[in-house]
C-alpha positions in Angstrom: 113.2 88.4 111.5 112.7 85.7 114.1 116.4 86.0 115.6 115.6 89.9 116.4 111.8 89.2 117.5 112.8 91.7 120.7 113.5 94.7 118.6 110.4 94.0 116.6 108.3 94.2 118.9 110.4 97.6 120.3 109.5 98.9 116.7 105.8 98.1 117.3 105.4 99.6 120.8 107.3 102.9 119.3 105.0 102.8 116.2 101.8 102.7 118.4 102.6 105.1 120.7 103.4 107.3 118.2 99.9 106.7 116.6 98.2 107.4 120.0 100.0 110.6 120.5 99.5 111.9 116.9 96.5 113.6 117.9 98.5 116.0 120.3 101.5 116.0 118.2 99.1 117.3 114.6 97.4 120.0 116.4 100.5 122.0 117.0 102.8 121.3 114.1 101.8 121.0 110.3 102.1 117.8 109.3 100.3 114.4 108.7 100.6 111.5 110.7 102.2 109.2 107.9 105.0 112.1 107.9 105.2 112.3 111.3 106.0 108.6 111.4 108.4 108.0 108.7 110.4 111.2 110.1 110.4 109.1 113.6 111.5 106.2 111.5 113.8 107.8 109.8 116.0 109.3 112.4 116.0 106.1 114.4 117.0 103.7 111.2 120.2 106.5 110.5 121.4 107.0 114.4 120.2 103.3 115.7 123.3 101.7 114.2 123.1 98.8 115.9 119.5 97.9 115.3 119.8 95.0 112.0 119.6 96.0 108.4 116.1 96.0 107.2 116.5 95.1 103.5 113.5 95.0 101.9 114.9 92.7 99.2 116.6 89.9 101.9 113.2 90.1 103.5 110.8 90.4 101.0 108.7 87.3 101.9 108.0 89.6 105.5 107.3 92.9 103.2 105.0 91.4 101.1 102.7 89.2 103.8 103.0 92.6 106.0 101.4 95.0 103.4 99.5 92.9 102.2 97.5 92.7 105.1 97.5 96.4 105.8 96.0 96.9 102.5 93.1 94.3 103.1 92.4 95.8 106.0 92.4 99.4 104.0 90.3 97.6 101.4 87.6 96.5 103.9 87.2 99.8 105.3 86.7 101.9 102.8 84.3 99.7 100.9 82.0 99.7 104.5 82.5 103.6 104.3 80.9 104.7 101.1 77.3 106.0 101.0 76.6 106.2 97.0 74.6 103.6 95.8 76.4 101.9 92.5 74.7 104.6 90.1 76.5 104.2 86.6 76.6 108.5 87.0 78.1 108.5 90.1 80.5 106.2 89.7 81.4 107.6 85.7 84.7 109.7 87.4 86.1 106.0 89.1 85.6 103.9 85.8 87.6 106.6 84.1 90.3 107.3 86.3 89.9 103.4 86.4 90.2 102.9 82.5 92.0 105.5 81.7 94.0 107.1 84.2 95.7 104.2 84.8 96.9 103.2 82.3 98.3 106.2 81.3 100.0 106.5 84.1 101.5 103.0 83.5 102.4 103.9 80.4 104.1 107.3 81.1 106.1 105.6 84.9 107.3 102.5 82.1 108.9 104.9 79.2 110.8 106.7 82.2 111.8 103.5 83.9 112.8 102.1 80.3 114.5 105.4 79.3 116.0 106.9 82.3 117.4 104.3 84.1 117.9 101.3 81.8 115.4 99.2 83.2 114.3 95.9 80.7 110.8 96.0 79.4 109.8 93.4 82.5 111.3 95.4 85.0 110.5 98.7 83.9 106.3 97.4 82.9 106.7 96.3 86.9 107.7 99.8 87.5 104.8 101.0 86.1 102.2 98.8 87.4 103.5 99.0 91.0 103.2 103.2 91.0 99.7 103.2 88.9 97.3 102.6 91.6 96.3 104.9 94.4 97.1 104.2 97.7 94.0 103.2 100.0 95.6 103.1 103.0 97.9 106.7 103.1 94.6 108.4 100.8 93.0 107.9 104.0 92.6 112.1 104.4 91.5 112.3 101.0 88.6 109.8 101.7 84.7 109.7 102.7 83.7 109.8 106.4 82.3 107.2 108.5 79.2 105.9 107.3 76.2 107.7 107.1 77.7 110.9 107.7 76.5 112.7 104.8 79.0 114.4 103.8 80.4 111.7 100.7 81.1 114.7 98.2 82.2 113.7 94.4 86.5 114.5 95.3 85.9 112.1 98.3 83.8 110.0 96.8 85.9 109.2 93.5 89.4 109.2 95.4 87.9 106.4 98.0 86.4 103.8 95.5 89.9 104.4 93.0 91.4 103.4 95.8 89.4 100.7 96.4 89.3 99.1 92.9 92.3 100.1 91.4 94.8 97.7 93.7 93.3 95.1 92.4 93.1 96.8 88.9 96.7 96.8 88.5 97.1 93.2 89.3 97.1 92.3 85.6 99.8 94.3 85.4 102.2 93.2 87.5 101.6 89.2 85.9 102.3 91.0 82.5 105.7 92.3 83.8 106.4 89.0 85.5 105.2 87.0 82.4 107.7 89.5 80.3 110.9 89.2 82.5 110.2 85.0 82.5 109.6 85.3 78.6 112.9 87.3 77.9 115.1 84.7 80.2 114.4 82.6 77.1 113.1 84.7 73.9 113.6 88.1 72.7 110.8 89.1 72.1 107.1 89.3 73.3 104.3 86.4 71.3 100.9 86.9 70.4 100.2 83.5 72.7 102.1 84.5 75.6 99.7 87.9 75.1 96.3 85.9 74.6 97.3 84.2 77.7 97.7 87.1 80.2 94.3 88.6 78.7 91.8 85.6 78.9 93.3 84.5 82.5 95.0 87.6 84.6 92.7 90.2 82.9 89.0 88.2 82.1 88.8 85.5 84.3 91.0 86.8 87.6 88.9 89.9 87.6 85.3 88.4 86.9 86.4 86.0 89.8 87.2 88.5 92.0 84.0 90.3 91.2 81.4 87.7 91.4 83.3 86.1 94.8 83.2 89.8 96.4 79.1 90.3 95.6 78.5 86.7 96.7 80.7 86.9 100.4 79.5 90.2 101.1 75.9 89.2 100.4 75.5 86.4 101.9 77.5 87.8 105.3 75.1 90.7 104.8 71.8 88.3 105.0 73.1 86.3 107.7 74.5 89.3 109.9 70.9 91.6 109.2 68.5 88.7 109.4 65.6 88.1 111.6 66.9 85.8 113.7 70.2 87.0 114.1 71.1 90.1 116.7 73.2 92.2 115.1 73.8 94.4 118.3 75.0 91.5 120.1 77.4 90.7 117.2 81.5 91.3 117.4 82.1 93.8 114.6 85.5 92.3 114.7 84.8 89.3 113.8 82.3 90.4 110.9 85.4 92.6 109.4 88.1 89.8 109.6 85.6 87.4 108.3 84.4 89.4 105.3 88.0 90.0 104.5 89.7 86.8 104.8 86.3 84.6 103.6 86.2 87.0 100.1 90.5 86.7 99.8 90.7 83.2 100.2 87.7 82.3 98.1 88.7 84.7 95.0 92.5 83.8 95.7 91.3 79.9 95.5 89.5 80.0 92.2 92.5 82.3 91.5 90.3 85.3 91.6 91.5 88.8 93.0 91.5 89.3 96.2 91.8 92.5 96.4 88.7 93.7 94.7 86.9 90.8 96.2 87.5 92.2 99.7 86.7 95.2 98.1 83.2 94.6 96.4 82.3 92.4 99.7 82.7 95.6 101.8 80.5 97.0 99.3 77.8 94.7 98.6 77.7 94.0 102.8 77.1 97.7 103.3 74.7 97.5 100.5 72.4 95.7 103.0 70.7 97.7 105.5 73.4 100.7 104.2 71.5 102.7 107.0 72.0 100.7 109.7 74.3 102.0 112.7 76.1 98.5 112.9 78.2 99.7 109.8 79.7 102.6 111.8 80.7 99.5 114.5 82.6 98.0 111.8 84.1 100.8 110.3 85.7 102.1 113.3 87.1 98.7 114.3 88.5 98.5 110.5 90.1 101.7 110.6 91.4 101.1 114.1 93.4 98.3 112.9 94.2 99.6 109.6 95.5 102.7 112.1 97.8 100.5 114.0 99.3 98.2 110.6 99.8 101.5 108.6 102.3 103.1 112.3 104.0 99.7 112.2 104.6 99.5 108.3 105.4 103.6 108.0 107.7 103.4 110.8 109.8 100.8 109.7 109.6 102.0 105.9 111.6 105.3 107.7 114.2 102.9 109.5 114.6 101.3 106.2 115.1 104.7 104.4 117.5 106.4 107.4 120.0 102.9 107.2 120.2 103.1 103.6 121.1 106.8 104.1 123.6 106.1 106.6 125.0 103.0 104.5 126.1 105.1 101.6 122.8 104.3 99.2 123.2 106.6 95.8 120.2 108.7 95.2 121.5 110.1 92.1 119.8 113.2 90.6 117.8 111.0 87.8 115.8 109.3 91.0 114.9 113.0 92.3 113.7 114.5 89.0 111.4 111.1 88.0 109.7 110.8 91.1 108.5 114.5 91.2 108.0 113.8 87.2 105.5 111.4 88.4 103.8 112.8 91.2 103.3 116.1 90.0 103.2 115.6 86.1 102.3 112.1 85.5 99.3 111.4 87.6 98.1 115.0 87.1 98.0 115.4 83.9 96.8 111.6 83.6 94.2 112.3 86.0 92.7 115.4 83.8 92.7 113.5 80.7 90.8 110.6 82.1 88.3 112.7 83.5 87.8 115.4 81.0 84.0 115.9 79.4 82.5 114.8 83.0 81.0 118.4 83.2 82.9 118.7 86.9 83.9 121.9 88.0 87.5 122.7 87.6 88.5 122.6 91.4 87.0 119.4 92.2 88.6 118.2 88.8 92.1 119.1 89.6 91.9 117.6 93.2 90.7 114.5 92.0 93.6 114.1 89.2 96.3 116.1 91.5 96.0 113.5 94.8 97.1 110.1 93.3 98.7 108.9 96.7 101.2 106.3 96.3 102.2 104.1 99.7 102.1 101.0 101.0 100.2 98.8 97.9 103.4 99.7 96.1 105.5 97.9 98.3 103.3 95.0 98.5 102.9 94.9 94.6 106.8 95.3 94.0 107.9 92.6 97.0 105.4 90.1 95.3 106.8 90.6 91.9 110.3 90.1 93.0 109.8 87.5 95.2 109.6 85.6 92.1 112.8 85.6 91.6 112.9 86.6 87.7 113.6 89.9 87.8 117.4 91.2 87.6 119.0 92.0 90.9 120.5 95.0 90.1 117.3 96.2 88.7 115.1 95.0 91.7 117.5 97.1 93.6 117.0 100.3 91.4 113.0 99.2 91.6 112.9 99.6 95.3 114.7 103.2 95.6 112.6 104.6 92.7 109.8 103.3 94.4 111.2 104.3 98.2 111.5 107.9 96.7 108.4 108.2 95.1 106.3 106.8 98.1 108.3 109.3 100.6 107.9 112.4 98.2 103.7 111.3 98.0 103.7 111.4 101.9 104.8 114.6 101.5 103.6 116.6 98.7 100.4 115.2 98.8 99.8 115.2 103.2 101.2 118.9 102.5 98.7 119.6 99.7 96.0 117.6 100.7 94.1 119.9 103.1 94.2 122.5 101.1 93.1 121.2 97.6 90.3 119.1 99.4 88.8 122.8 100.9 89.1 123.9 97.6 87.1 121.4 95.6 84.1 121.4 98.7 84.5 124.9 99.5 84.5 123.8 102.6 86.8 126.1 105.1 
């Protein structure tokens, strides 16, 4: 990327100012921003011929550092934005769209990668655990308000913290499908040690890690930012964010924790303290500022990426089409109603929650860090990252389509 660091930053510039406009732009036509963007993206990446190939598989190193931090930056902000105290019946929809939703849906997206397109049980396991989670950063619509807004209904509510826990969630995963596809170079078939393995370290210890890093960052920020001595008023809000986020990641990555859910749970537990206090509005705005600006720059060049593929001759063949509206409209639904059936919610709220599983931009940072490993097939990492292209474009658009409407529907809210 270095040699065309010019046309990078044209791509940013293009990306913001699109972002800045959008408010003009969404007033008169109906779309979303993110499908506003990848439009943009998408017409400049098929007419732009000269512009260099963006390959997400030659630069994968580059996809994977770039979403990641757009999704830590997601993460951050939506654990600062959520009201509801952690009350076991509050919180009873996420743990079972969490525990059961999930993997489900893992199940369902593997059997059609296996199935319909050939993949081996590594790569079509990856498949699954890269499209499983919910989106944090394009669920955005779908999500709570600023803090202290008082508006945190149960669709909002139980969309936001999926979100928030269930990147990390799927971690385990995506080391199972990369554990597999090593295994298989060697062995035909899966062991009951290589199994024992994955569950006392990726599942156990990676996510208690994670957990108990998150509390401890974001409580200890918490005391230090909200203490006597200390003005918070006077305080960068900037700083605070990129502090929580990077001290709870690197901590939890160190003892080979999550990250994810630490930068999660330390949003949490930091808005725990003082969860009234203005200075949490501060640090939401500046988090969803910046997650604002990553998610134009990512979206926009995830269009370019799609029009050159277009205009290079890329097969889409029909198989592509029909799984990923199998999986966005029948997968995650139906997925989504079983894990939260016998909660007592009303029907409307219940279909919302199950129908607006948003996939986006964790998916390509899950599925760039798998194959960046270099043990997956070529041919099937290829196959991996249209699947996953269409499925991503087809969620910005069902669901920024559908969104509005299902979420007036489940508040009553016109």
């Amino acid at each position: 990327m270095i040699e065309n660091y010019n046309h990078f930053l044209l791509v940013c510039g293009v990306a913001f100012l699109l972002g800045g406009f959008a408010p003009y732009f969404l007033k008169r036509l109906p779309v979303s921003l993110p499908m506003l963007q990848v439009i943009f993206g998408l017409i400049m990446g098929y007419f732009w011929t000269s512009f260099p190939f963006l390959s997400p598989i030659d630069n994968g190193t580059f996809v994977e550092k770039l979403c990641e931090l757009v999704v830590l930056v997601s993460l951050v902000g939506a654990g600062i934005k959520l009201d509801t105290p952690l009350k076991y019946k509050r919180w009873r929809p996420t743990i079972r769209l969490l525990l059961i939703t999930m993997p489900l849906c893992i199940v369902a997206m593997a059997a059609l990668g296996h199935y319909i397109f050939s993949l081996s049980l590594g790569a079509a396991l990856l498949l699954g655990a890269v499209l499983a989670p919910t989106d944090p950063v394009l669920a955005s619509s779908v999500q709570v308000g600023p803090p202290n807004d008082g508006e945190e209904d149960t669709p909002r509510f139980t969309l936001t913290s999926e979100a928030g826990l269930n990147d990390g969630l799927a971690f385990p995963f995506v080391y199972l499908a990369i554990k597999i596809a090593e295994h298989f170079a060697t062995s035909d078939k899966v062991t009951s040690s290589l199994l024992l393995e994955w569950f006392t370290m990726d599942v156990v210890w990676r996510i208690a890690a994670g957990l108990v890093t998150g509390i401890a960052v974001g409580k200890i920020i918490g005391r230090i930012v909200f203490s006597n001595r200390t003005k918070e008023t006077a305080m960068s809000q900037g700083y605070v964010v990129i502090a929580i986020t990077l001290l709870a990641y690197g901590l939890a990555e160190f003892i080979h924790g999550y990250g994810f859910i630490a930068v999660f749970v330390a949003a949490f537990a930091f808005r725990r303290t003082q969860h009234g206090h203005d200075f949490h509005e501060d640090l939401h705005d500046f988090a969803e500022q910046s997650e604002g600006l990553l998610m134009s720059l990512v979206l926009v060049i995830f269009g370019m990426a799609l029009g050159q593929g277009l205009s290079s001759g890329v097969e889409l063949t029909w198989q592509v089409y029909a799984v990923s509206l199998i999986i966005l409209l029948l997968v995650r639904p139906i997925a989504g109603w079983i894990g939260l059936a016998g909660l007592n919610l009303p029907h409307k709220e219940r279909f919302a929650i199950a129908s607006l599983g948003i996939r986006g931009i964790g998916t390509f940072y899950y599925l760039a860090y798998a194959l960046n490993k270099g043990v997956f097939d070529p041919t099937e990492a290829s196959d991996l990252w249209i699947i996953c292209s269409m499925v991503v474009i087809g969620s910005i658009f069902i669901h920024g389509i559908s969104a509005p409407t299902l979420m007036k529907l489940s508040t009553g809210k016109k």
